[in-house]
mmCIF file of the C-alpha atoms, coordinates in Angstrom:
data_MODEL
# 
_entry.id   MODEL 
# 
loop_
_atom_site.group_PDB 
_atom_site.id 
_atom_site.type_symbol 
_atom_site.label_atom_id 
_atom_site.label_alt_id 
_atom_site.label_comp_id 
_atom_site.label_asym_id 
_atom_site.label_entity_id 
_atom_site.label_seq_id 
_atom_site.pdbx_PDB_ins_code 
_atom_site.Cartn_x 
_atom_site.Cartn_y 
_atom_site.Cartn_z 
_atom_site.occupancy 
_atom_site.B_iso_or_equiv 
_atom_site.pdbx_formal_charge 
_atom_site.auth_seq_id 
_atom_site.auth_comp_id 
_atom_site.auth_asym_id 
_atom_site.auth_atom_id 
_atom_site.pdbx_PDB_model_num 
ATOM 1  C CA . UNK A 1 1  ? 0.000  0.000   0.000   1.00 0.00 ? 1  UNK A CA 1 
ATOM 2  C CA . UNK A 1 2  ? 1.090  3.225   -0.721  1.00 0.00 ? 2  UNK A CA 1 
ATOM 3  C CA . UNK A 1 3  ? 1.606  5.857   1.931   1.00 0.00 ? 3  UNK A CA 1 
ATOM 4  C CA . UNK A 1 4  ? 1.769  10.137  1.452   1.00 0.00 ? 4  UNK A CA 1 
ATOM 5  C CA . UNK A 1 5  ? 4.366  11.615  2.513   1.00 0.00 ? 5  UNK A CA 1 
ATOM 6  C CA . UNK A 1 6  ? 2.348  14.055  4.281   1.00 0.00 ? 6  UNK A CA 1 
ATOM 7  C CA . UNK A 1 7  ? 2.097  11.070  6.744   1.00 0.00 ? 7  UNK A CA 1 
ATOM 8  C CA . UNK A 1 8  ? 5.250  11.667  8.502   1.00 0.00 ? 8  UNK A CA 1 
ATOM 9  C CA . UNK A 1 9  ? 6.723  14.758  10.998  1.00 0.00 ? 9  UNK A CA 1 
ATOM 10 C CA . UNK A 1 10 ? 8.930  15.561  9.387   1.00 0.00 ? 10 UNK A CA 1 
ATOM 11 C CA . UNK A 1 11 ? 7.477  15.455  5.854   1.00 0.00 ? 11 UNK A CA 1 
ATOM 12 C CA . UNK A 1 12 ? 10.016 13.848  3.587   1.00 0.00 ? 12 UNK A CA 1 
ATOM 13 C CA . UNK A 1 13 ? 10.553 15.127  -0.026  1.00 0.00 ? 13 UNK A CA 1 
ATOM 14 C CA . UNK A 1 14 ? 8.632  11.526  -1.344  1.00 0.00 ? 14 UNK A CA 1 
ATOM 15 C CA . UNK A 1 15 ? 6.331  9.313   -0.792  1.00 0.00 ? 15 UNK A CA 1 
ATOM 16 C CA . UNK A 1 16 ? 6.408  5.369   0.545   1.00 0.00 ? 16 UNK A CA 1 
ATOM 17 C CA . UNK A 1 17 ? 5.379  2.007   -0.090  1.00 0.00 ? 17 UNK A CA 1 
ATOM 18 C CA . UNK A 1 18 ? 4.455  -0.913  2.494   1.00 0.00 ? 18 UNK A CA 1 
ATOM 19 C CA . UNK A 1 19 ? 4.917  -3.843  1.461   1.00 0.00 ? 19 UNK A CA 1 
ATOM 20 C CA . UNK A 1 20 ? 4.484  -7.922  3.017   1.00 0.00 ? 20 UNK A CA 1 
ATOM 21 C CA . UNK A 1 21 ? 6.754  -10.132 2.117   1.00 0.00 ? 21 UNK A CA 1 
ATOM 22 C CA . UNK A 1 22 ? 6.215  -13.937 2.169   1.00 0.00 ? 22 UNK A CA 1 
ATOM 23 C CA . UNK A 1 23 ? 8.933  -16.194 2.731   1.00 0.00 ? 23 UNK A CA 1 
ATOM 24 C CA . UNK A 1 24 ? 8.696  -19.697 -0.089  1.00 0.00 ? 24 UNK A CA 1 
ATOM 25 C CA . UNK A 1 25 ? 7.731  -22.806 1.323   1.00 0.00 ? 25 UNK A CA 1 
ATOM 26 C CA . UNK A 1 26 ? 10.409 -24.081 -0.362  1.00 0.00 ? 26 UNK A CA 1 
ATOM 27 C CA . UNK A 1 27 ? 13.840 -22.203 0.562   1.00 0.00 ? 27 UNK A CA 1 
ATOM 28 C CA . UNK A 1 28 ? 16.179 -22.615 -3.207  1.00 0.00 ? 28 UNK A CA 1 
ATOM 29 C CA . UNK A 1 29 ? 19.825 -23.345 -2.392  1.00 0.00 ? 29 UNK A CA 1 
ATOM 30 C CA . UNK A 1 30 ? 22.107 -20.551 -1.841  1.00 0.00 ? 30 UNK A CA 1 
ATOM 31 C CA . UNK A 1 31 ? 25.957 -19.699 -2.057  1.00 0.00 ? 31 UNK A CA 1 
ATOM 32 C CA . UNK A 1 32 ? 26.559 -17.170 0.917   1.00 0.00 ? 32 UNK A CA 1 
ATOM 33 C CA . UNK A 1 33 ? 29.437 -15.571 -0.621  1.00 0.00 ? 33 UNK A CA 1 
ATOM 34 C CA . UNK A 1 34 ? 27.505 -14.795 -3.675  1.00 0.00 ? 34 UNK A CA 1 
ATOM 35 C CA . UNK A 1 35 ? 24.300 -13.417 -0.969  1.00 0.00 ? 35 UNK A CA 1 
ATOM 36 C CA . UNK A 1 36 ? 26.812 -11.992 0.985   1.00 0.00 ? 36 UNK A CA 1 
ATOM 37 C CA . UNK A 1 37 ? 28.581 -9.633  -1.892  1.00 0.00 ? 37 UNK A CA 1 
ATOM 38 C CA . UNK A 1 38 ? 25.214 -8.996  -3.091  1.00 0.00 ? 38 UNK A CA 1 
ATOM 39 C CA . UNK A 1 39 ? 23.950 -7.848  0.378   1.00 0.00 ? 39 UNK A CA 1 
ATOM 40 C CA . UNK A 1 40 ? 26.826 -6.035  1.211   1.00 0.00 ? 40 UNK A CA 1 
ATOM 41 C CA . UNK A 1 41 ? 26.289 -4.484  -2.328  1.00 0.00 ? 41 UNK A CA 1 
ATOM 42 C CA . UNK A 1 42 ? 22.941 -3.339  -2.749  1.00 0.00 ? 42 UNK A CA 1 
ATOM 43 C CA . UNK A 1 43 ? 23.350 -1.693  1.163   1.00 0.00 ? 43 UNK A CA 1 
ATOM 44 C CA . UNK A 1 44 ? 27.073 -0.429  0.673   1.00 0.00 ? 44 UNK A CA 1 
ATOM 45 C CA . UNK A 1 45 ? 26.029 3.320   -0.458  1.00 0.00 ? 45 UNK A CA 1 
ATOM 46 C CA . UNK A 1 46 ? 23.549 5.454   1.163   1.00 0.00 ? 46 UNK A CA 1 
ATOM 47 C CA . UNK A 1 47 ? 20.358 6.953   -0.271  1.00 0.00 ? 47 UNK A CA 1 
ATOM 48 C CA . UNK A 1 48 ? 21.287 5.232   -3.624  1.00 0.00 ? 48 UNK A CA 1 
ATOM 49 C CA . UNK A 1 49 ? 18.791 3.336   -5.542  1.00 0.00 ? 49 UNK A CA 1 
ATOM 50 C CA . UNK A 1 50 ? 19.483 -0.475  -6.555  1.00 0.00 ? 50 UNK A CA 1 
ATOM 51 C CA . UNK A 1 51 ? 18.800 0.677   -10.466 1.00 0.00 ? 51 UNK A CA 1 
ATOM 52 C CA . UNK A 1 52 ? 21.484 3.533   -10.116 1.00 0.00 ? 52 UNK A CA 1 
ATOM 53 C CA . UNK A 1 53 ? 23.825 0.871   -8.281  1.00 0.00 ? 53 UNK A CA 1 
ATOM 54 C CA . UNK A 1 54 ? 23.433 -2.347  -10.485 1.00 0.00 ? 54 UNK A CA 1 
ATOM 55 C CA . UNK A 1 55 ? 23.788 -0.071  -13.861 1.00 0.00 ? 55 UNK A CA 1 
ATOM 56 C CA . UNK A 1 56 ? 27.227 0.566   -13.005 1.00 0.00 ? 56 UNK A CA 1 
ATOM 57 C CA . UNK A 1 57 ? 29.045 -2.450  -14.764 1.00 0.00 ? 57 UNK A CA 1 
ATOM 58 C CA . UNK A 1 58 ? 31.995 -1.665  -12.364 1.00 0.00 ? 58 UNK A CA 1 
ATOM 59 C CA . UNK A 1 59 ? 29.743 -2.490  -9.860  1.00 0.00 ? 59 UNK A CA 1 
ATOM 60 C CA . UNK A 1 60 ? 28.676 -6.085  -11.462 1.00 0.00 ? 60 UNK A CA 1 
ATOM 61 C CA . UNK A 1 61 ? 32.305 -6.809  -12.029 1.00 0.00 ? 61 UNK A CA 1 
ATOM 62 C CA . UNK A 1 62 ? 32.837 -6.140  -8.308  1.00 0.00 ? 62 UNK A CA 1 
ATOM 63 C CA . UNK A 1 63 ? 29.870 -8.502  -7.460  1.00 0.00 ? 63 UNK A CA 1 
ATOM 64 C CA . UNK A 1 64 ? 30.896 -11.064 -9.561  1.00 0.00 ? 64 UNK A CA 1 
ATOM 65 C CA . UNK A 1 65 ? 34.398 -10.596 -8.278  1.00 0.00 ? 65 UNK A CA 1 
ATOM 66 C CA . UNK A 1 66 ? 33.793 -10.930 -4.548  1.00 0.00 ? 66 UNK A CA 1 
ATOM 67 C CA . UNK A 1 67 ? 31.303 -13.624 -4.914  1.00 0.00 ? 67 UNK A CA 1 
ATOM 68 C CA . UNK A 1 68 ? 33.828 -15.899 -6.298  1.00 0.00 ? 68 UNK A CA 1 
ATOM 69 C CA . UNK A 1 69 ? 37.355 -15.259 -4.095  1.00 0.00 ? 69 UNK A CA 1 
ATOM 70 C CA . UNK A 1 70 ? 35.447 -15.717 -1.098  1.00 0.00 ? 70 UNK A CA 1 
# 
């Protein structure tokens, strides 16, 4: 559901989504170094969108990169 930003003191400059997650009832295999560089990531720069971040091919390199010297 979408919420206004007029919802929040202070107001912010956009508005916000909540949304409910589900977890699968069956959990897929994962490699944790590949979750872990892609964690660390899509959370590594602040107030940046995952579009702006993942369009960056330095970025994928660096993904791909950690994911497999770990």
């Amino acid at each position: 559901m979408d919420v206004s930003k007029r919802d929040f003191i202070p107001c912010p400059k956009v508005d916000s989504s909540v949304v409910k997650i589900h977890p699968k009832v069956n959990v897929p295999s994962v490699d944790m170094n590949e979750w872990w560089a892609f964690t660390r990531t899509c959370f590594s720069k602040k107030n940046k969108t995952l579009g702006a971040t993942f369009k960056q091919k330095k970025k994928a390199y660096e993904l791909f990169s950690e994911a497999h010297n770990e």
